[in-house]
VEXROVEX-399115 format. One record per residue: x, y, z of N, C-alpha, C in turn; residue in three letters. Coordinates in steps of 0.2 Angstrom, whole numbers, padded with zeros to 4 digits, always signed. Each point is the difference from the previous one (the first is absolute). Layout:
<pts>
XYZXYZXYZALA;...
</pts>
This chain:
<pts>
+0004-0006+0000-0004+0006+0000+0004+0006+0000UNK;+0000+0004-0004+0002+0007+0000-0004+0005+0002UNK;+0001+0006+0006-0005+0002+0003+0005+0008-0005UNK;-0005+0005-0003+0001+0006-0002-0003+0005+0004UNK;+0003+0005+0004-0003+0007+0003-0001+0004-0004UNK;-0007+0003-0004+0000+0005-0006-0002+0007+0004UNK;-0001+0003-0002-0004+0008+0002-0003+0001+0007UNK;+0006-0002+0003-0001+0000+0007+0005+0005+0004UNK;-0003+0004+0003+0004+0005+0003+0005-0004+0007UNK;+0006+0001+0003+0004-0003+0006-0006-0001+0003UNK;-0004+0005+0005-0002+0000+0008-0006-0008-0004UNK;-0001-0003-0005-0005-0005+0001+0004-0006-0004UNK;+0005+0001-0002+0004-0006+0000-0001-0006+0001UNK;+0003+0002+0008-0002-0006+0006-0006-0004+0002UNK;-0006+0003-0003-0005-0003-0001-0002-0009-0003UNK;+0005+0001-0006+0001-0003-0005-0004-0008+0003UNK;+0006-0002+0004+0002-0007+0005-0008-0001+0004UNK;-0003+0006+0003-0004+0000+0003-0007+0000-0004UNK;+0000+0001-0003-0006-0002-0006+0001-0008-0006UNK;+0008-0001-0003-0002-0002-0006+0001-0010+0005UNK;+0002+0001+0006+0001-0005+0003-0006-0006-0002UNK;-0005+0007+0007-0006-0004-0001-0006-0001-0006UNK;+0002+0006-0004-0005-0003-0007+0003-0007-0003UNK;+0006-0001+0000+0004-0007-0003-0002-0006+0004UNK;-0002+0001+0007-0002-0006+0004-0008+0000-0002UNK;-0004+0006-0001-0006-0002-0002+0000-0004-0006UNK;+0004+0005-0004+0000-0004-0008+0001-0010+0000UNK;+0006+0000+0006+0003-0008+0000-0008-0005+0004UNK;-0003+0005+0006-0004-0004+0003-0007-0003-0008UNK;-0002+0007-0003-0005-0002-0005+0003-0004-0005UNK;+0007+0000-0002+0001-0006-0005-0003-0005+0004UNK;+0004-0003+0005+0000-0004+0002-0007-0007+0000UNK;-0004+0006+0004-0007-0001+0000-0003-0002-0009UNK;+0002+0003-0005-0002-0001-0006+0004-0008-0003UNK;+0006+0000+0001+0002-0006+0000-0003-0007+0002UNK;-0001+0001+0008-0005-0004+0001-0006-0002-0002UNK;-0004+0007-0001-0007-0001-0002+0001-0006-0010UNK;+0004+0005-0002+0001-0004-0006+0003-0009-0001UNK;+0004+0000+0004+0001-0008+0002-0005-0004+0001UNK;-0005+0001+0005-0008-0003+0003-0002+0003-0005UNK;-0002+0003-0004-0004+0002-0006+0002-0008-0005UNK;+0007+0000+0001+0000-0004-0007+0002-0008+0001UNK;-0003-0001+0007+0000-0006+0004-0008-0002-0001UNK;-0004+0006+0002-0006-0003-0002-0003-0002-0009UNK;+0005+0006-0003-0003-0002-0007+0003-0007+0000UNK;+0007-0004+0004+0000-0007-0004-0005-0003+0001UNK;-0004+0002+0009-0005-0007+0001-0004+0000-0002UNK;-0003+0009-0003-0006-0001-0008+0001-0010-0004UNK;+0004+0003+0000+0004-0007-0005-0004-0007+0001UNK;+0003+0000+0006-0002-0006+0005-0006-0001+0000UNK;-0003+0003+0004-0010+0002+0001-0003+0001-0006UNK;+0003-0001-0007-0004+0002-0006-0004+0008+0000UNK;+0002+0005+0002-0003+0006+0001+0004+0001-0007UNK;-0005+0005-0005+0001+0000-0007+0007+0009+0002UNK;+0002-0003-0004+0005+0009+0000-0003+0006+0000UNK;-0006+0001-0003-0004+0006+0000-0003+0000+0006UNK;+0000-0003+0006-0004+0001+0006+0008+0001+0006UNK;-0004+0005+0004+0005-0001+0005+0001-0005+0006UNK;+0006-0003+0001-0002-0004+0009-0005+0003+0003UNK;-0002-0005+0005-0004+0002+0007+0002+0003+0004UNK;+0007-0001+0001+0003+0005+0006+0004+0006-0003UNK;-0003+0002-0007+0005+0005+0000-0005+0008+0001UNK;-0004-0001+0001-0002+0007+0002+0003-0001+0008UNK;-0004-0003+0004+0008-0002+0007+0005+0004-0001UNK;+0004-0003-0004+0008+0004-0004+0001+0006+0000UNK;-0008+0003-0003+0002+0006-0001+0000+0006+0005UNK;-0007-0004+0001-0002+0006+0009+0006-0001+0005UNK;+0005-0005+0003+0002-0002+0003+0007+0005-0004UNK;+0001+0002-0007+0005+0002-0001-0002+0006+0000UNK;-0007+0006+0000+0001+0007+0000+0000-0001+0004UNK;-0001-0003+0007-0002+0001+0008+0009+0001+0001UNK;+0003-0005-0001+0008+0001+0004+0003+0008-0005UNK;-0002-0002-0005+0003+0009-0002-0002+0006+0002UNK;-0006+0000+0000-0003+0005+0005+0004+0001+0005UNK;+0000-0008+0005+0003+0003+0007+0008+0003-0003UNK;+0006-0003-0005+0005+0001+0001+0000+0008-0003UNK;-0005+0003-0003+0000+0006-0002-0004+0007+0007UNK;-0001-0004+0005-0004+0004+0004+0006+0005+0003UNK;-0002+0005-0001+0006+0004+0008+0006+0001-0006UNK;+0003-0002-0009+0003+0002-0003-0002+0003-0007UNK;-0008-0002+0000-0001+0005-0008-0005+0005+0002UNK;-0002+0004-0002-0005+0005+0002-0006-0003-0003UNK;-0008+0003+0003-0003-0001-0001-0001+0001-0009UNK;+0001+0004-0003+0001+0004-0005+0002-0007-0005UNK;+0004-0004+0001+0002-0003-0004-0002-0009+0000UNK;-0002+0002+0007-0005-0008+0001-0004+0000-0003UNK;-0005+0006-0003-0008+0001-0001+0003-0002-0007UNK;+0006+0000-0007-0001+0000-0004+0002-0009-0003UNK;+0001-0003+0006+0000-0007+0000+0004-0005+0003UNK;+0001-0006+0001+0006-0003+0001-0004-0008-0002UNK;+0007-0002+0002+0000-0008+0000-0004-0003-0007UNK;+0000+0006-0004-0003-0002-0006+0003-0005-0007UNK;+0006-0001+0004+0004-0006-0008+0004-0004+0001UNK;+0002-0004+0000+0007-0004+0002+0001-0004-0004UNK;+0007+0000-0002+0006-0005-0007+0005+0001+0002UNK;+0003-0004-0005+0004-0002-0002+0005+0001-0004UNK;+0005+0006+0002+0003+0004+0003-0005+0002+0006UNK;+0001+0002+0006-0004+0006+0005+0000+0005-0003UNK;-0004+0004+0002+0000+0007+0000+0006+0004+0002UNK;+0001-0002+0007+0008+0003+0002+0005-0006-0001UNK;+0003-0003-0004+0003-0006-0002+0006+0004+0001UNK;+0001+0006+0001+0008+0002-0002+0004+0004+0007UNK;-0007+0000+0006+0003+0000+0005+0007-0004+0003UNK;-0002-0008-0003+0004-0004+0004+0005+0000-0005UNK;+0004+0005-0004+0006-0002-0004+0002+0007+0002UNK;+0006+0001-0002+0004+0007-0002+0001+0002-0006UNK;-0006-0001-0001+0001+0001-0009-0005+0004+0000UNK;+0000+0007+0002-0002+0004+0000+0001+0007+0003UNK;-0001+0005-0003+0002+0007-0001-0008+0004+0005UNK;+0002+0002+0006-0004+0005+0003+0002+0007+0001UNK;-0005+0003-0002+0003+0007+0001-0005+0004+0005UNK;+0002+0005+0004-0002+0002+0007+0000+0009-0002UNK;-0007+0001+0001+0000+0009-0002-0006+0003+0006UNK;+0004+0003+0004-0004+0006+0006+0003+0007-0002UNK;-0007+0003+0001+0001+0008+0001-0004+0002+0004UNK;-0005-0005+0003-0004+0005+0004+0000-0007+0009UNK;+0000+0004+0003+0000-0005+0005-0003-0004+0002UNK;-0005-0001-0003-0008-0004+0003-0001-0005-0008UNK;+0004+0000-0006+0001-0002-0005+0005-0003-0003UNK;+0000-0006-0002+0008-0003-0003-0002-0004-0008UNK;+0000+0001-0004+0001-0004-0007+0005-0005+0000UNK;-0003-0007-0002+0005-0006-0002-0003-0003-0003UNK;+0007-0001-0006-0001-0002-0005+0005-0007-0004UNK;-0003-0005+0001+0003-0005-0002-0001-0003-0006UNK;+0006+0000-0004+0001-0004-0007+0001-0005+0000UNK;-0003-0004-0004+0004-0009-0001-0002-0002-0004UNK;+0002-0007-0004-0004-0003-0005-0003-0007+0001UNK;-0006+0002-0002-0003-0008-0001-0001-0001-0006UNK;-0005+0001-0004+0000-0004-0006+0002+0006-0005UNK;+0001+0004+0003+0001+0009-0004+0005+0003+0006UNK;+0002+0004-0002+0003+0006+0005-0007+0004+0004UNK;-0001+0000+0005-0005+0004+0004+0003+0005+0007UNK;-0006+0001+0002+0003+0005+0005-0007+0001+0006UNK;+0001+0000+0004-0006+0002+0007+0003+0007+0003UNK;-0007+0005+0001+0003+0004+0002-0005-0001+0007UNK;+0003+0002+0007-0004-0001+0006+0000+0006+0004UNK;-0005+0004+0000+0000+0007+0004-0002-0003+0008UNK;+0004+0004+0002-0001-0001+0009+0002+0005+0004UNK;-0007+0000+0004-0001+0006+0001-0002+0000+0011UNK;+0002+0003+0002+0000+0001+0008-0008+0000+0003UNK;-0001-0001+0001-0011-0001+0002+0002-0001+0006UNK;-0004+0004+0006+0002-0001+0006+0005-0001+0004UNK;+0006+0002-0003+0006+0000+0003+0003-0007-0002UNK;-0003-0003-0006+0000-0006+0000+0003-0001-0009UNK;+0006-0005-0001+0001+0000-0007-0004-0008-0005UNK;-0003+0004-0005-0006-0004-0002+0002-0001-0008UNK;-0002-0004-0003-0001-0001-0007-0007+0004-0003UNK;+0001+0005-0004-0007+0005-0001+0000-0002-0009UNK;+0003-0001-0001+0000-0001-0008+0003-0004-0002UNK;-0003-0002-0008+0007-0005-0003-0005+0001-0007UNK;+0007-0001-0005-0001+0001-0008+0006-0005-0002UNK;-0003-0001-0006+0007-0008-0003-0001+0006-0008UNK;+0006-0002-0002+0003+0001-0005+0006-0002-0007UNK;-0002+0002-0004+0008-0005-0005+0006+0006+0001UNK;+0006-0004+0000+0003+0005+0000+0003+0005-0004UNK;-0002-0001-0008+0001+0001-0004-0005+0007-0002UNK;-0004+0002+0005-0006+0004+0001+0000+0006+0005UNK;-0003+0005-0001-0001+0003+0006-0008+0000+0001UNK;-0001-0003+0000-0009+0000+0002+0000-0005+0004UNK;-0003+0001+0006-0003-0006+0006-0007+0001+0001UNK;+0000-0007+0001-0006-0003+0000-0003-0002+0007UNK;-0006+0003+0004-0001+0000+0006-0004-0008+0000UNK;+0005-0001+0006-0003-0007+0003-0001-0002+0007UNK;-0003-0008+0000-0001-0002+0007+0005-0003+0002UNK;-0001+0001+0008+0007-0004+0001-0002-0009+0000UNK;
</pts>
């Protein structure tokens, strides 16, 4: 990982550590969880197999799957993204690659931008099946540092695109 300080005055600097820490542990905890859900996702499609359930229908226990996967996102997003950014979704997709697949390598380029104290912009590059980019606004809510945004991107592009986490 290569972490980049842009457009950042000295006195917020040192901030850097104290924000990009915990968005990477949030980032590692949701892969994590997406890993999972994806592996039991593709455990039930073999029993499909077994039980004769046709491929156009889903398992019996996969709605189970799913509730039980918003529910643990939920919790692990509680207390680190803002309201603001739960309302636009979550727990909505999981594959193969994850979503954050590029947490768990150093093959990837973060860049860290504060100019106001109560706000930090971070911006991670990396490639999956193209060059892409996440941008994560984080932002101080009750004295508290939170995930308020996110927008994914090519990096070939200057346009983002708002998303859920």
């Amino acid at each position: 990982m290569n972490i980049k300080i842009k457009n950042t005055p000295e006195k917020y600097k040192g901030m850097a550590d104290e924000i990009i820490l915990p968005l990477l542990e949030l980032l590692k905890e949701l892969n994590s969880l997406e890993e999972e859900v994806f592996k039991r996702n593709s455990e039930l499609n073999a029993e499909k197999l077994i039980f004769n359930i046709p491929a156009n229908q889903n398992h019996p226990k996969w709605s189970g799957l799913m509730a039980e996967y918003e529910s643990r996102y939920k919790e692990i997003l509680k207390g680190k993204a803002s309201d603001n950014l739960i309302s636009k979704g979550y727990a909505t997709h999981y594959s193969n690659p994850s979503e954050y697949f590029y947490v768990h390598s150093n093959d990837f380029l973060l860049e860290f931008a504060m100019q106001q104290l109560d706000m930090a912009i971070i911006i991670i590059h990396f490639n999956g099946a193209t060059d892409m980019k996440h941008k994560f606004i984080v932002r101080q809510i009750n004295k508290r540092w939170v995930l308020d945004e996110k927008y994914y991107g090519f990096s070939d592009e200057e346009i983002w695109y708002s998303d859920s986490i």
